[in-house]
N, CA, C and O of each residue as an XYZ file, in Angstrom:
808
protein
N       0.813     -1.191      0.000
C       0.000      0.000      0.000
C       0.862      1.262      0.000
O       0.505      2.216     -0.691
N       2.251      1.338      0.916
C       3.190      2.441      0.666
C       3.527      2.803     -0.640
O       3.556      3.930     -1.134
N       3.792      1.655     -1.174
C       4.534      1.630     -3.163
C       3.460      2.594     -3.314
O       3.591      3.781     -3.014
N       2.458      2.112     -3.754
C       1.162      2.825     -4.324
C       1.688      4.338     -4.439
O       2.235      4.963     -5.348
N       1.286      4.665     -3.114
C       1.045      6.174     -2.559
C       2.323      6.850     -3.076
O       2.169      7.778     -3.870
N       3.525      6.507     -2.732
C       4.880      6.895     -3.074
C       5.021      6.990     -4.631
O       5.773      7.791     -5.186
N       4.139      5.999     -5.340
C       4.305      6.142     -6.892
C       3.635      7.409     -7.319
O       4.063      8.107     -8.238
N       2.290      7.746     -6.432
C       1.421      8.464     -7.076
C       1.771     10.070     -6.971
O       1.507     11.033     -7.691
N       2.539      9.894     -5.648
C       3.022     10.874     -5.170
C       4.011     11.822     -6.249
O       3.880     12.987     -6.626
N       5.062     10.767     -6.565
C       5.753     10.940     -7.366
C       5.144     11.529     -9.262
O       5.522     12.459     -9.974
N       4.389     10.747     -9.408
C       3.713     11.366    -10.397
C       3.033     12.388    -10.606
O       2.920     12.750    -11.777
N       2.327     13.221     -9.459
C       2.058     14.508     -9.493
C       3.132     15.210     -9.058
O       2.981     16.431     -9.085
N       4.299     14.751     -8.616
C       5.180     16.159     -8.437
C       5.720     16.437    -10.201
O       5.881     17.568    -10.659
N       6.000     14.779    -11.231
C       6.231     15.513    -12.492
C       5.217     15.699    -13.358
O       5.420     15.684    -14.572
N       3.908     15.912    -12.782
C       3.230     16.267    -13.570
C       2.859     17.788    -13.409
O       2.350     18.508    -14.268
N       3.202     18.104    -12.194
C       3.020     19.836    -11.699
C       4.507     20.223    -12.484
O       4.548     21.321    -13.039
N       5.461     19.536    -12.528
C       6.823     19.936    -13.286
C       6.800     20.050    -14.129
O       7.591     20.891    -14.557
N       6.002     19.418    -15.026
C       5.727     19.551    -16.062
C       4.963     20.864    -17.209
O       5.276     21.392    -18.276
N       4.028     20.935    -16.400
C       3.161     22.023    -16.103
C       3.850     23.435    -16.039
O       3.972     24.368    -16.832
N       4.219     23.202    -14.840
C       5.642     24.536    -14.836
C       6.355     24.708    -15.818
O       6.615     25.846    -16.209
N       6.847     23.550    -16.454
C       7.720     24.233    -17.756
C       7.084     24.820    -18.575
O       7.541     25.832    -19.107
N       5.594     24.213    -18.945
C       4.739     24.657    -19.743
C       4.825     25.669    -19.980
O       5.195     26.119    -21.064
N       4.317     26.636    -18.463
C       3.689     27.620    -18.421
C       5.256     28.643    -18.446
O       5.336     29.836    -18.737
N       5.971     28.045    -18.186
C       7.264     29.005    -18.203
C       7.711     29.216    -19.900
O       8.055     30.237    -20.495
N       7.585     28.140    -20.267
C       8.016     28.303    -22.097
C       6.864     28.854    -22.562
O       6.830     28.906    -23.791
N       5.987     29.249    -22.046
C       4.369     29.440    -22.979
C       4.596     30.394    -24.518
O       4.308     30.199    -25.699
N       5.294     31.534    -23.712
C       5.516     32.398    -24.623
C       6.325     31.819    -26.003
O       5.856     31.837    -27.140
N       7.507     31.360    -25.655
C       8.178     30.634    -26.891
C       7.363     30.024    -27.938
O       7.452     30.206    -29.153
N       6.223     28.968    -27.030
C       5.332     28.147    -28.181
C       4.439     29.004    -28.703
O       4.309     29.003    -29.927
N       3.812     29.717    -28.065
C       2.671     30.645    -28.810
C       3.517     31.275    -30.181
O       3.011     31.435    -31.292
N       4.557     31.505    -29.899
C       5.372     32.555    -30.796
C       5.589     31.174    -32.360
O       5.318     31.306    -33.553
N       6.171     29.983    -31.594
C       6.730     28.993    -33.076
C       5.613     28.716    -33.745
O       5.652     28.678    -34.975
N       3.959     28.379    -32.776
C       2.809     28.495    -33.665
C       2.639     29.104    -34.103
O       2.867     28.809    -35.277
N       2.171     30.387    -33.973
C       2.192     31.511    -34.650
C       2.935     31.759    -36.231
O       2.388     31.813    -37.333
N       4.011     31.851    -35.958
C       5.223     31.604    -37.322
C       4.713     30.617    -38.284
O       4.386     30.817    -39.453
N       4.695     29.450    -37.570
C       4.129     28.304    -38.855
C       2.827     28.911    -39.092
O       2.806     29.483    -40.182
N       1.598     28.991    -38.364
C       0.664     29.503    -39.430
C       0.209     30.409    -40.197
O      -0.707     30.370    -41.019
N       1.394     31.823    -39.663
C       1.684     32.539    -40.505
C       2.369     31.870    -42.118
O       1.805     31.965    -43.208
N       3.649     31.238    -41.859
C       3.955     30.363    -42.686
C       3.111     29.433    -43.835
O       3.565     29.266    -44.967
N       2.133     28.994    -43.495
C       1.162     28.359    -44.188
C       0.531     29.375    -44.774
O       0.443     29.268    -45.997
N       0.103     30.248    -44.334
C      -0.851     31.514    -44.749
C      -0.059     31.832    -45.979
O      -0.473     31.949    -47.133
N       1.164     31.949    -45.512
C       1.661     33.032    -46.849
C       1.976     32.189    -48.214
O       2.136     32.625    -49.354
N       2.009     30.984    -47.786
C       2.872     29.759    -48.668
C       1.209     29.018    -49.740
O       1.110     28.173    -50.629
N       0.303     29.816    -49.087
C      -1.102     28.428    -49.615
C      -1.729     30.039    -50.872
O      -2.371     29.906    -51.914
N      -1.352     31.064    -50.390
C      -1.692     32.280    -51.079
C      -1.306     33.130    -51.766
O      -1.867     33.955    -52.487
N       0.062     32.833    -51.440
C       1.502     34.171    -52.215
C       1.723     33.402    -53.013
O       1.346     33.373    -54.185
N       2.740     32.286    -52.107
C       3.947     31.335    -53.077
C       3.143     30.664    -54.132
O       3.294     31.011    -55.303
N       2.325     29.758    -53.817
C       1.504     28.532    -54.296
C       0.152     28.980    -54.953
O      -0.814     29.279    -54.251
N       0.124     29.009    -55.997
C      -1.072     29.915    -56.610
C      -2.196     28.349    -57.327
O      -1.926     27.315    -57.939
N      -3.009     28.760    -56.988
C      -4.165     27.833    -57.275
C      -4.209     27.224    -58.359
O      -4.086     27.991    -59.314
N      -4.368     25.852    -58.706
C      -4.753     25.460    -60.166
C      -6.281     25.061    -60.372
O      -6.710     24.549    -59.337
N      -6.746     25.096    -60.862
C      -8.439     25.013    -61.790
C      -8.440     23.949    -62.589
O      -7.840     24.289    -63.608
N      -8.782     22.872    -62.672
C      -8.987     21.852    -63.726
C     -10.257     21.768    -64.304
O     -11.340     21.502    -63.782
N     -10.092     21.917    -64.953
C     -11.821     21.269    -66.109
C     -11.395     20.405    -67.567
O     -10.518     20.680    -68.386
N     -12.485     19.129    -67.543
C     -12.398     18.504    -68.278
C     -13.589     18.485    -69.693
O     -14.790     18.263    -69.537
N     -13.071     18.708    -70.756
C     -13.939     18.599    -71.683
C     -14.133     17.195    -72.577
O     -13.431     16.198    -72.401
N     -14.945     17.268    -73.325
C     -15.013     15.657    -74.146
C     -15.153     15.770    -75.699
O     -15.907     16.564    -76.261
N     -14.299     14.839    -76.347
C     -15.171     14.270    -77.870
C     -15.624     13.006    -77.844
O     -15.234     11.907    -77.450
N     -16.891     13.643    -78.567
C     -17.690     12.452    -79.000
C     -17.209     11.786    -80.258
O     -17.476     12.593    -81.148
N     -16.577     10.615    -80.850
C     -16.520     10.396    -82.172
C     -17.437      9.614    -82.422
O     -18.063      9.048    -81.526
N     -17.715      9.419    -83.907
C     -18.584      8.541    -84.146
C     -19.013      6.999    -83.689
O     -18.208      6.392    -82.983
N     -19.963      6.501    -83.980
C     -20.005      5.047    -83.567
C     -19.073      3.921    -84.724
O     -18.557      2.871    -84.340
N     -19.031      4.326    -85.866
C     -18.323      3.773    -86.682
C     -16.540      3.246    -86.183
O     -15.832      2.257    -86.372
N     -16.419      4.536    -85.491
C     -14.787      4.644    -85.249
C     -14.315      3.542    -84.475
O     -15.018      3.269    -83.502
N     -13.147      2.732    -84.689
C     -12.572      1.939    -84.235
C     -11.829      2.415    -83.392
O     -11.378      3.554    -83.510
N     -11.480      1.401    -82.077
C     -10.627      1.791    -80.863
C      -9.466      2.056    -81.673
O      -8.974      3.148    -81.392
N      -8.824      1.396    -82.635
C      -7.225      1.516    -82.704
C      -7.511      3.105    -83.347
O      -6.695      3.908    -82.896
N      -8.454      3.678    -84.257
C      -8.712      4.816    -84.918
C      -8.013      6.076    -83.803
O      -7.091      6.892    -83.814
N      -9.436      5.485    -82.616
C      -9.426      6.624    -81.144
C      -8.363      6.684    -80.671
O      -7.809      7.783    -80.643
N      -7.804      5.697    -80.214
C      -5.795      5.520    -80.008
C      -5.208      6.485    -80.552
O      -4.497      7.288    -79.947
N      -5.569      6.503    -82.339
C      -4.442      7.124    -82.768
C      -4.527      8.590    -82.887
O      -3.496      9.230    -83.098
N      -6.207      9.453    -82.713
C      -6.364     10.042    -82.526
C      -5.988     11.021    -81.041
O      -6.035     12.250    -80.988
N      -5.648     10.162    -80.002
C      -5.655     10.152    -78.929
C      -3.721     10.864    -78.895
O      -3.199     11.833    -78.345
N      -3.314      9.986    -79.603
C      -1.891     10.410    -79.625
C      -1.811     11.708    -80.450
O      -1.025     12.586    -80.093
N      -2.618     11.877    -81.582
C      -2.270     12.904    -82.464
C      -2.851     14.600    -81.666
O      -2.599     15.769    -81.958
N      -3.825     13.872    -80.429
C      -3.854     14.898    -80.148
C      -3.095     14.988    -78.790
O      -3.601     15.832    -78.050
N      -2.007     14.339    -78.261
C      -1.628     14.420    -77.236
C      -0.043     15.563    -77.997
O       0.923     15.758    -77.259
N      -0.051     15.871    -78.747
C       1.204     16.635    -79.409
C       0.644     17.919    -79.355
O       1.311     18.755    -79.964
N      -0.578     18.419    -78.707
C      -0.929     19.646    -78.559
C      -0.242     20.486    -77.262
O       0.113     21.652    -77.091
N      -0.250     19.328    -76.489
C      -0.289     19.590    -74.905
C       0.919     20.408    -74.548
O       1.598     19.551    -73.983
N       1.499     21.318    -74.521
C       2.172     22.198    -73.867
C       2.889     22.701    -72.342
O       2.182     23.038    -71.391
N       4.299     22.690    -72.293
C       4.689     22.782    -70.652
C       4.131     24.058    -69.600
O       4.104     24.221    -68.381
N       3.750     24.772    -70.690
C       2.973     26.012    -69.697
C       1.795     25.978    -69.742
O       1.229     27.069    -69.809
N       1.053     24.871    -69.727
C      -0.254     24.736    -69.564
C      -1.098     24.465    -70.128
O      -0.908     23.907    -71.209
N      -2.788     24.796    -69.550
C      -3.677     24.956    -70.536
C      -3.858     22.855    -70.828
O      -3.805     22.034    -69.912
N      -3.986     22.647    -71.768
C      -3.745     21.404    -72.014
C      -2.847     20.701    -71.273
O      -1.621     20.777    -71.347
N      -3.870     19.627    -70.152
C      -2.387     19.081    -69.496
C      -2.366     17.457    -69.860
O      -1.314     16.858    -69.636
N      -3.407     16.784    -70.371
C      -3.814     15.125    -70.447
C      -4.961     15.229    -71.636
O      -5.756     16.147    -71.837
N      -4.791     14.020    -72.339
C      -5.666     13.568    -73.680
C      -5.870     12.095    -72.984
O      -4.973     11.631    -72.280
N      -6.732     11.592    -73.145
C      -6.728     10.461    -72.980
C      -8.681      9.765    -73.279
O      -9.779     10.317    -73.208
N      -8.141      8.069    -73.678
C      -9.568      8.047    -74.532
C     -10.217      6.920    -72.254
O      -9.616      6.359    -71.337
N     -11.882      7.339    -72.652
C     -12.561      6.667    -72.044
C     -12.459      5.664    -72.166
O     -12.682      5.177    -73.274
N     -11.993      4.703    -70.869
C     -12.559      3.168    -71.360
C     -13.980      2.652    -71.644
O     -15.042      2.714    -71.024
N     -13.659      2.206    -72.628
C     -15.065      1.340    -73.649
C     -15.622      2.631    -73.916
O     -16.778      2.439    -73.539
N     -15.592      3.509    -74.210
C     -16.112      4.397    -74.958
C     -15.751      4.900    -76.236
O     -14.840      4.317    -76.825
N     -16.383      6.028    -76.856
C     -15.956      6.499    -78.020
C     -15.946      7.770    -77.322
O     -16.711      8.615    -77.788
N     -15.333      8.062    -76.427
C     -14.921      9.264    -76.247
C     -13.604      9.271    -75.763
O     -12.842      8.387    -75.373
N     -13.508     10.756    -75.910
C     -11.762     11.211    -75.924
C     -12.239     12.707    -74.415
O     -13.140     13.542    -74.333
N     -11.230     12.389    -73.648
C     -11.306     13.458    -72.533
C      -9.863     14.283    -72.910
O      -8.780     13.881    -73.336
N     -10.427     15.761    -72.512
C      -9.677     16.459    -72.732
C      -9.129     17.350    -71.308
O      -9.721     18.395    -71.039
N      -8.083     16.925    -70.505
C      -8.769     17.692    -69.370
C      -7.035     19.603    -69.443
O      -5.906     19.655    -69.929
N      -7.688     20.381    -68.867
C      -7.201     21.869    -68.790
C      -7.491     22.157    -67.420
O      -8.380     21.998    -66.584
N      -5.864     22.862    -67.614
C      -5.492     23.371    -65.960
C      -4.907     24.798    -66.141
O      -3.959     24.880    -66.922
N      -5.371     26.029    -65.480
C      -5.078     27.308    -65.711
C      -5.336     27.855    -64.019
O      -5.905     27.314    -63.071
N      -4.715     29.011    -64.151
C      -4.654     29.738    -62.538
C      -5.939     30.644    -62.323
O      -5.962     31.517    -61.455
N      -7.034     30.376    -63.191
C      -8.252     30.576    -62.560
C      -9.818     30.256    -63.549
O      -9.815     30.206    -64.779
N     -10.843     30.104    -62.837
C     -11.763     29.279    -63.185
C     -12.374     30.208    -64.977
O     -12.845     29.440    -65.815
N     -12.305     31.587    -65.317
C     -12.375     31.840    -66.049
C     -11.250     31.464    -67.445
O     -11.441     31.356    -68.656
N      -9.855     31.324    -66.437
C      -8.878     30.870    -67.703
C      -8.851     29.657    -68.124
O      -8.271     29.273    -69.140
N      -9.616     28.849    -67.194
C      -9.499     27.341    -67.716
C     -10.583     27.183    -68.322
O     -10.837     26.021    -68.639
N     -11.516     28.177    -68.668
C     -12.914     27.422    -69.672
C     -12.447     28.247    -70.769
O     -12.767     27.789    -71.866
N     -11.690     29.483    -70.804
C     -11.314     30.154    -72.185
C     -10.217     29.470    -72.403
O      -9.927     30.043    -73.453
N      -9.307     28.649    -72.252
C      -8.513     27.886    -72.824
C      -9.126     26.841    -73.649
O      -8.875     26.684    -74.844
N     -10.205     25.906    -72.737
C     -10.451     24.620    -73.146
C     -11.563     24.994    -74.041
O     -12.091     24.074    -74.665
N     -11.984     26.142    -74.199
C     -13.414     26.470    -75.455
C     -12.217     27.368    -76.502
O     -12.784     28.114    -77.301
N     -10.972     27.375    -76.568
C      -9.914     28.213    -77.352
C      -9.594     26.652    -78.334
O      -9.849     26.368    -79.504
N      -8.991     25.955    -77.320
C      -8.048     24.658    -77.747
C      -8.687     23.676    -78.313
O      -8.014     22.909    -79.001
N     -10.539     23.370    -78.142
C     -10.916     21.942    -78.462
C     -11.469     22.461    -79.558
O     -11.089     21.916    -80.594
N     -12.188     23.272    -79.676
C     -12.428     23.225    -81.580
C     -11.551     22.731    -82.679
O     -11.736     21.952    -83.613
N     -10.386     23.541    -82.203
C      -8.998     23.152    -83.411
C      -8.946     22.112    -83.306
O      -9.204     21.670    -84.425
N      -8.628     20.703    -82.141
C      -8.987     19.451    -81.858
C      -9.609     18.507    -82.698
O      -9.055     17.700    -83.444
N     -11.267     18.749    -82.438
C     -12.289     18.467    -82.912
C     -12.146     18.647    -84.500
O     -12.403     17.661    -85.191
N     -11.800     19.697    -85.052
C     -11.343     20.151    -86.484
C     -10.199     19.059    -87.238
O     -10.264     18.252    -88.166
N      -9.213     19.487    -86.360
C      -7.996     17.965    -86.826
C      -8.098     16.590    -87.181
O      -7.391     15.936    -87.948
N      -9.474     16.120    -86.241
C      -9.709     14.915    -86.342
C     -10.682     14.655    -87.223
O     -10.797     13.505    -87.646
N     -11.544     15.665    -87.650
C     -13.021     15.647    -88.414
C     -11.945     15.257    -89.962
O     -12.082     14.292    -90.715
N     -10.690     16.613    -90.070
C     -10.419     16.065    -91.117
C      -9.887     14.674    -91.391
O     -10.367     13.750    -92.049
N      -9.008     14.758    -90.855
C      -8.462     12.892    -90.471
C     -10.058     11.703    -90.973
O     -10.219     10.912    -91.903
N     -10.725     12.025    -90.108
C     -12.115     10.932    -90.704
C     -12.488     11.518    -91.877
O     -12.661     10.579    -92.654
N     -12.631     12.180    -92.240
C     -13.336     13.057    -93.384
C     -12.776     12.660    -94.689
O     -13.547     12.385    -95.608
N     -10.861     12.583    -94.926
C     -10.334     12.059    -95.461
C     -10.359     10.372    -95.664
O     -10.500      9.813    -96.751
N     -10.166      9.614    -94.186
C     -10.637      8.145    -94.238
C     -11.619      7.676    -94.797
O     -11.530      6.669    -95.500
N     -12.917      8.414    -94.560
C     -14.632      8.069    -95.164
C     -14.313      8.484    -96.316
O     -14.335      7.550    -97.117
N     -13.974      9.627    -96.856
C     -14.232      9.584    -98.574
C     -13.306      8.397    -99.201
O     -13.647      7.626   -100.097
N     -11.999      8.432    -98.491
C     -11.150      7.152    -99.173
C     -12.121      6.109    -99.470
O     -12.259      5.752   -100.640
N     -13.028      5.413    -98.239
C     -13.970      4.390    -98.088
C     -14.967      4.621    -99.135
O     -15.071      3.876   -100.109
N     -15.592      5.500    -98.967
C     -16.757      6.008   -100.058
C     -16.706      6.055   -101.245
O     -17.685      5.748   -101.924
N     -15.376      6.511   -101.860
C     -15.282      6.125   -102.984
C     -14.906      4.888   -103.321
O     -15.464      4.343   -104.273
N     -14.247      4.460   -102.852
C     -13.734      2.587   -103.004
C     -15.010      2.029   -102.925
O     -15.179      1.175   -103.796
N     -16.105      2.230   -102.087
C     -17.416      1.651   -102.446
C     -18.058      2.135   -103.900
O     -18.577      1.355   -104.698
N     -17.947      3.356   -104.067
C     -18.608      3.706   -104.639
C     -18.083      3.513   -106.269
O     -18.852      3.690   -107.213
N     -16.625      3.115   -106.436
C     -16.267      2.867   -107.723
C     -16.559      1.502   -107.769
O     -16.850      1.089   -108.892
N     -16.561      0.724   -106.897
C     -16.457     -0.688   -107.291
C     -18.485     -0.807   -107.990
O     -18.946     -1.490   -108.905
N     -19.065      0.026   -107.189
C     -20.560     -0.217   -107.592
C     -20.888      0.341   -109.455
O     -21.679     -0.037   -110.320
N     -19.815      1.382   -109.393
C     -19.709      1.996   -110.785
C     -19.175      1.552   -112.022
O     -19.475      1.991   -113.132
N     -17.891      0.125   -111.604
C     -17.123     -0.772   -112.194
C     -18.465     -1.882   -112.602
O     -18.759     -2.151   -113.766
N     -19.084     -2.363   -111.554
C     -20.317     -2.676   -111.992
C     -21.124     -3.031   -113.239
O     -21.271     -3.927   -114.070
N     -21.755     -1.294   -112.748
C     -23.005     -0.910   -113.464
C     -22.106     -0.580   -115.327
O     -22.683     -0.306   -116.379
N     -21.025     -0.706   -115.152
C     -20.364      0.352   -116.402
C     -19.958     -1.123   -116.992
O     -19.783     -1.093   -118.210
N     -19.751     -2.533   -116.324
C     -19.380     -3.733   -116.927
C     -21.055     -4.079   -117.987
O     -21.195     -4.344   -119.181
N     -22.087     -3.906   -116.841
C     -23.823     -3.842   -117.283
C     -24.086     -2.969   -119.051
O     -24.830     -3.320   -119.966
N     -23.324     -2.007   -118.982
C     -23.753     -1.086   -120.134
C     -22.540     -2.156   -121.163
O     -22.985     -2.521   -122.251
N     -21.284     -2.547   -120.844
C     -20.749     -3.244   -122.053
C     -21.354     -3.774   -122.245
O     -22.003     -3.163   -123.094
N     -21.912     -4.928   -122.062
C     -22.514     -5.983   -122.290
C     -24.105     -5.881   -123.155
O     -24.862     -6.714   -123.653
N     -24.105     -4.320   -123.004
C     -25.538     -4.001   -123.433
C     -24.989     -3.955   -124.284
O     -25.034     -4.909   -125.061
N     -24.097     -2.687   -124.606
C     -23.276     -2.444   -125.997
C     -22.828     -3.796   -126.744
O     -23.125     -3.734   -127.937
N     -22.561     -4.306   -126.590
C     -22.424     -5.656   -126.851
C     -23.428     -6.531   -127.847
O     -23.249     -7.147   -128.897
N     -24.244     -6.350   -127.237
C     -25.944     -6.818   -127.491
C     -26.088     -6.402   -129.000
O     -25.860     -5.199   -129.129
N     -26.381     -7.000   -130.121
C     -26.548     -6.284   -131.481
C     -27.869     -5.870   -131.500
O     -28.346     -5.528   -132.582
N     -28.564     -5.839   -130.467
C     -30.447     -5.474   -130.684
C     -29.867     -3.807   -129.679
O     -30.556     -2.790   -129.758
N     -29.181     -3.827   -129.231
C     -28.678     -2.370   -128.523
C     -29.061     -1.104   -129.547
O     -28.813     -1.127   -130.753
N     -29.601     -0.181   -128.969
C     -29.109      0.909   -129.425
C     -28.390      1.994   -128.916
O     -28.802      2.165   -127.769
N     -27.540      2.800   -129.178
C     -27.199      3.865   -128.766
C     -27.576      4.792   -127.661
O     -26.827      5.273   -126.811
N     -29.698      5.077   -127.907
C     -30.106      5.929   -127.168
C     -29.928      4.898   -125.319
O     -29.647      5.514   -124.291
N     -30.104      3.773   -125.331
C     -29.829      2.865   -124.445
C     -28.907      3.049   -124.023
O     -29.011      3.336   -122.830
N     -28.011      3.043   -124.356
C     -26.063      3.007   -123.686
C     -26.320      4.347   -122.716
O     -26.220      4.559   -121.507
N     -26.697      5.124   -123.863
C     -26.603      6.867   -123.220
C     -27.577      7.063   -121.718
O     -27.240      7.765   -120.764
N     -28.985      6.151   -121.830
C     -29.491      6.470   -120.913
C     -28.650      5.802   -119.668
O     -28.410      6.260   -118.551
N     -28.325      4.666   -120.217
C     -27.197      3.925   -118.981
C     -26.360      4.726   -118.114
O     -26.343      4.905   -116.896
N     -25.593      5.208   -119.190
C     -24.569      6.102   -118.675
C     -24.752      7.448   -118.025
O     -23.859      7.972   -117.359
N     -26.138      8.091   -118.272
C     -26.806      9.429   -117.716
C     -27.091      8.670   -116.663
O     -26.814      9.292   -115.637
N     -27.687      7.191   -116.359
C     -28.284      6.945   -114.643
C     -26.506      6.710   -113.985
O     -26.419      7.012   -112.795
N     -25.400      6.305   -114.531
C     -24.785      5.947   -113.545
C     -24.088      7.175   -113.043
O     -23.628      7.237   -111.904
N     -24.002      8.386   -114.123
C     -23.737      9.914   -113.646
C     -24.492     10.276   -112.405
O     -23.873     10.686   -111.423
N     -25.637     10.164   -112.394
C     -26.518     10.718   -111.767
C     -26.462     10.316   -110.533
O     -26.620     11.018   -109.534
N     -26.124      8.615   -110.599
C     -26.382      8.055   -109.358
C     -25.024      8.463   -108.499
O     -25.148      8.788   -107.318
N     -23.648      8.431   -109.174
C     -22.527      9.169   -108.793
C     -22.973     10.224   -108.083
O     -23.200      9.997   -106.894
N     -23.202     11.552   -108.572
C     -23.450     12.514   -108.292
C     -24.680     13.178   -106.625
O     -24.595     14.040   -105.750
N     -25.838     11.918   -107.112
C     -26.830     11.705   -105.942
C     -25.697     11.721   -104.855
O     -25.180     12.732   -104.380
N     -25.394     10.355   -104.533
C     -24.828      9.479   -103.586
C     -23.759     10.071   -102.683
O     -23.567      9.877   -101.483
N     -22.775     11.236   -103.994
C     -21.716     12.341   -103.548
C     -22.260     13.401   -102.752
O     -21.525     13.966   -101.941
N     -23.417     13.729   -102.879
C     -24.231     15.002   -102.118
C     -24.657     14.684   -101.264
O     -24.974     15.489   -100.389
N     -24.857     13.337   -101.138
C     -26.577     13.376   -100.187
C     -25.617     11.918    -98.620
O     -26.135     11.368    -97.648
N     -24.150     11.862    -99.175
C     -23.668     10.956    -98.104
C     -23.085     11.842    -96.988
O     -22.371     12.835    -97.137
N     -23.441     11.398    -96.063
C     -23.060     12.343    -94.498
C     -21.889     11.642    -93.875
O     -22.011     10.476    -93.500
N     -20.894     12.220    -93.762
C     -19.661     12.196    -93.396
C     -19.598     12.948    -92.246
O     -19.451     14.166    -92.146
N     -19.782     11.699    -90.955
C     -19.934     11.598    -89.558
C     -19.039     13.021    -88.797
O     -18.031     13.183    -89.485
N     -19.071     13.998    -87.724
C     -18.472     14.668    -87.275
C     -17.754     14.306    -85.919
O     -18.126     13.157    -85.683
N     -17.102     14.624    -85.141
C     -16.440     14.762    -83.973
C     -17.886     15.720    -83.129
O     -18.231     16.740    -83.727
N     -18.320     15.523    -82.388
C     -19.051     16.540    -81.174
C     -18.175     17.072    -80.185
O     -17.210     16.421    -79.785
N     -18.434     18.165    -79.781
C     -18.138     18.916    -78.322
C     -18.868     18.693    -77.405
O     -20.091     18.785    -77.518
N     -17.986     18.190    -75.789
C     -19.442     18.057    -75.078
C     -18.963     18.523    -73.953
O     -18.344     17.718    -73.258
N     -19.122     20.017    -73.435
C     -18.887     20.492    -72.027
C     -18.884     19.613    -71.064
O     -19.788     18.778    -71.051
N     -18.185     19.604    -70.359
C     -18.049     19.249    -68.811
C     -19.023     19.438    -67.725
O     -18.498     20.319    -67.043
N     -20.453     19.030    -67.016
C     -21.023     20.079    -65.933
C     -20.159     20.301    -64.788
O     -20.604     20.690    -63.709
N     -19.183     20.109    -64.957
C     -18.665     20.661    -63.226
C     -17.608     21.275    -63.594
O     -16.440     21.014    -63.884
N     -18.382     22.268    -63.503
C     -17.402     23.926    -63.776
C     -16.470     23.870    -62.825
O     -16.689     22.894    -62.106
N     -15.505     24.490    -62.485
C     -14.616     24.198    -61.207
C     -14.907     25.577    -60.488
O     -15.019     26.644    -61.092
N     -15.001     25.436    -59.288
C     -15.354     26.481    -58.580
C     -14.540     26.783    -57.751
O     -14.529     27.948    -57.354
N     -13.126     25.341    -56.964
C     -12.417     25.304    -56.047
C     -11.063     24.709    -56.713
O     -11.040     23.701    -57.418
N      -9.897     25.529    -56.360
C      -8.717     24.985    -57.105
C      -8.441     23.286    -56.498
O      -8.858     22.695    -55.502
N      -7.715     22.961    -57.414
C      -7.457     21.385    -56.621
C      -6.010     21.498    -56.294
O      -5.434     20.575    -55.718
């Protein structure tokens, strides 16, 4: 029962010692806190200036093949720049979309960057498909014309043929050329805003 008392004893004399130093250094600590959160203050507001991210999107067509989006993905990763603005390209998994994401030192500079930068984007790649589909379109479209133009020899051919025949042949396969060239829609790239405007730097 002595141990006890003698232990406890002992423990409030260093815990009042303790105390005492406390209150004797007080001033010192108030002062090193102080400093650091001054320190933080000046370092989260002066030094360290906010970044803003927002992410925008393309839509490509449904036609487009992953290896297509890949390569699109790279052609547009040669935009991206060390001072900003454009910081990552990269495609959605299982999607046909392409994310575009932009980082600027405030919430107005990062939506006038990323509504500056993704049109030209969107533009680059429209031509890229635009060029691919007509390649396609016409390779369909001559082989259907190789065809119809083998159809008219064979008419010509024919000794009951006449002339005005061949000609009308050849006025439908003009025509149908010509239809088919106007009236085929050659898929676009879409723009598709982001809803979460950034309101808080990250």
């Amino acid at each position: 029962m002595m141990k006890e008392d003698n232990t406890n004893d002992k423990d409030e004399v260093d815990l009042r010692e303790l105390y005492a130093e406390l209150k004797k250094n007080l001033r010192l600590i108030s002062m090193v806190t102080i400093v650091f959160i001054l320190s933080a203050i000046v370092y989260n507001f002066i030094i360290l200036k906010p970044i803003y991210r927002h992410n925008m999107f393309l839509r490509l067509p449904d036609n487009v093949s992953v290896t297509q989006i890949n390569t699109y993905v790279e052609i547009l990763k040669n935009n991206i720049k060390p001072e900003g603005g454009l910081i990552d390209v990269r495609r959605l998994q299982d999607s046909s979309l392409i994310v575009c994401i932009f980082e600027a030192g405030s919430v107005d500079e990062v939506l006038k960057e990323s509504n500056a930068v993704l049109p030209g984007m969107a533009e680059k790649i429209n031509k890229i498909m635009y060029e691919t589909d007509r390649q396609r379109f016409h390779n369909e479209v001559v082989k259907d014309i190789q065809e119809d133009i083998a159809m008219v020899r064979a008419i010509a051919i024919d000794i009951d043929s006449n002339f005005d025949e061949i000609n009308n042949k050849l006025k439908y396969i003009t025509n149908k050329l010509e239809f088919t060239e106007e009236n085929y829609i050659f898929p676009k790239v879409e723009i598709i805003q982001s809803r979460d405007i950034p309101h808080t730097p990250i």
